[in-house]
N, C-alpha and C positions, 0 to 999 in steps of 0.2 A: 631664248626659247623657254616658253613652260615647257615644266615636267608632267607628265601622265598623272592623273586626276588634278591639276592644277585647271581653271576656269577664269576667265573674266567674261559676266554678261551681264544683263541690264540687273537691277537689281528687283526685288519684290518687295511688297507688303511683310508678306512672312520672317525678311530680312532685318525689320526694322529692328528690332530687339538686336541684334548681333551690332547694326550700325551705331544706334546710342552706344551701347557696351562700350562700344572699341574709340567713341566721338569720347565719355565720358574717361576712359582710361587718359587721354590725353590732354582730360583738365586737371585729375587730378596729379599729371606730371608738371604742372603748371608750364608756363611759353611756349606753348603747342597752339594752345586757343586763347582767347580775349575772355573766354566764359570761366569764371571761376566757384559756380557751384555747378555739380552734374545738371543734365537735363533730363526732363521725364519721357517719355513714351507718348503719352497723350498731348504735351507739348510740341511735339515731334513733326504729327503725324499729319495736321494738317502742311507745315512746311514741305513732308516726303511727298504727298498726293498734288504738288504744284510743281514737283520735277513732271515735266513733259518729259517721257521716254522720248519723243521722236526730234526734242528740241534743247532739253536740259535733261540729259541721264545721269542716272546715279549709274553708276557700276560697281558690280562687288565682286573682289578676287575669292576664288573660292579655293581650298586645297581638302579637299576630300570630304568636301560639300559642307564645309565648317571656311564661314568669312572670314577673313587674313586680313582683309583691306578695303579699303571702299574709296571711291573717287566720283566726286560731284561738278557737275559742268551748268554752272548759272548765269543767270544773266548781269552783267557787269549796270551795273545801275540802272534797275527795271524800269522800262517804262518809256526811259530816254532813247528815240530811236534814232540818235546820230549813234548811239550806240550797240545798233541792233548787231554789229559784225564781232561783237566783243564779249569774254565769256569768263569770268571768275571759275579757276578751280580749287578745288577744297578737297584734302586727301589726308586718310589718316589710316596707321596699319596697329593691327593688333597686335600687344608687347611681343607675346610668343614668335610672330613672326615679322619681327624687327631685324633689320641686317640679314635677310633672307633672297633678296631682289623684288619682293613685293611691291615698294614704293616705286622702284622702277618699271618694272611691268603696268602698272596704273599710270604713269605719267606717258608713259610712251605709246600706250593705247588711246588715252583723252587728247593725244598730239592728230594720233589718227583720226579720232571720231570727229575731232574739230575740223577737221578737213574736209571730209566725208559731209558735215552738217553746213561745210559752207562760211564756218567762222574766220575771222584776219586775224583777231589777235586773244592770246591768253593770258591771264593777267590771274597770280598767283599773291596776295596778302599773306603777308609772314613777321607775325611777331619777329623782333631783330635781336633777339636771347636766342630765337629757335636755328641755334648753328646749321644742324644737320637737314633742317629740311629747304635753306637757303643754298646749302652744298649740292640738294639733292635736285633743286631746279637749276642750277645753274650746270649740272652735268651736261642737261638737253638744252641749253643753248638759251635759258632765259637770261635775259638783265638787269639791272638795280635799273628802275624808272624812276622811285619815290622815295623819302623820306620822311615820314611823320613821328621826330621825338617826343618821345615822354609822354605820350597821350595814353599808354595803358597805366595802371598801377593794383601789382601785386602786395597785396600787406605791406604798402610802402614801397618795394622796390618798383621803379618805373622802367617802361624799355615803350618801342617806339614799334611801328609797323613798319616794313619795308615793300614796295609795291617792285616784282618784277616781274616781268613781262616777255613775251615770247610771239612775233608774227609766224605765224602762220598760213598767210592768202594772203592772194593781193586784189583789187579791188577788182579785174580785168581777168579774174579767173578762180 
């Protein structure tokens, strides 16, 4: 259960700045993301104005109207509609409110809205350095589907993406 001024809801325009902020914090931790220089603002923004609220929402954890976290529900390889049931999420919380249950509350809300929006399956991309956030989907019931080694590289160090995944629906309801 949130605490009293804790929030999750759609996110906004106004929001953007807080979400690079907190996107950006987790390149420069490096194995969070595949992006290894910050990203701008205006680079952003057309990417934030193609989440469909009522189809691919962003949502932002708020705790006293200051974002903690954000979580992104996309389309798993756009376009392709044998995969229209299928949805990439992407979720990242800011340092301060690391080991706080934020990632949790994000993840267990995107389970719901996936449901709610009708989706079968979620399907979370995780650099395979990134212990904790491999830990933190596999609390809620996702699995190792993929394996792709050695295809990123950090100043030389290489690691590898891990694809796992989570049903959600079933075809007949």
């Amino acid at each position: 259960m949130m605490n009293e001024g804790h929030i999750i809801r759609i996110a906004q325009m106004q929001n953007l700045e807080e979400i690079i902020y907190i996107y950006n914090c987790a390149v420069h931790s490096k194995f969070e993301t595949a992006d290894t220089l910050p990203v701008k603002w205006r680079n952003r923004m057309g990417r934030f104005n193609n989440h469909n609220p009522e189809k691919y929402p962003i949502f932002v954890y708020e705790v006293n109207e200051q974002v903690a976290g954000w979580i992104g529900l996309s389309p798993y390889r756009k376009g392709r509609k044998a995969l229209k049931f299928t949805i990439e999420i992407s979720y990242y919380v800011h340092p301060q409110y690391r080991h706080k249950g934020v990632g949790n509350h994000l993840i267990n809300y995107a389970i719901e809205k996936g449901r709610e929006l009708k989706y079968r399956t979620l399907v979370a991309i995780i650099l395979d350095k990134n212990e904790k956030s491999i830990s933190l989907v596999s609390k809620f019931g996702f699995k190792k589907w993929g394996h792709l080694p050695n295809i990123a590289d950090f100043d030389q160090t290489e690691c590898g993406h891990v694809y796992y995944g989570l049903r959600i629906g079933n075809p007949k309801g």
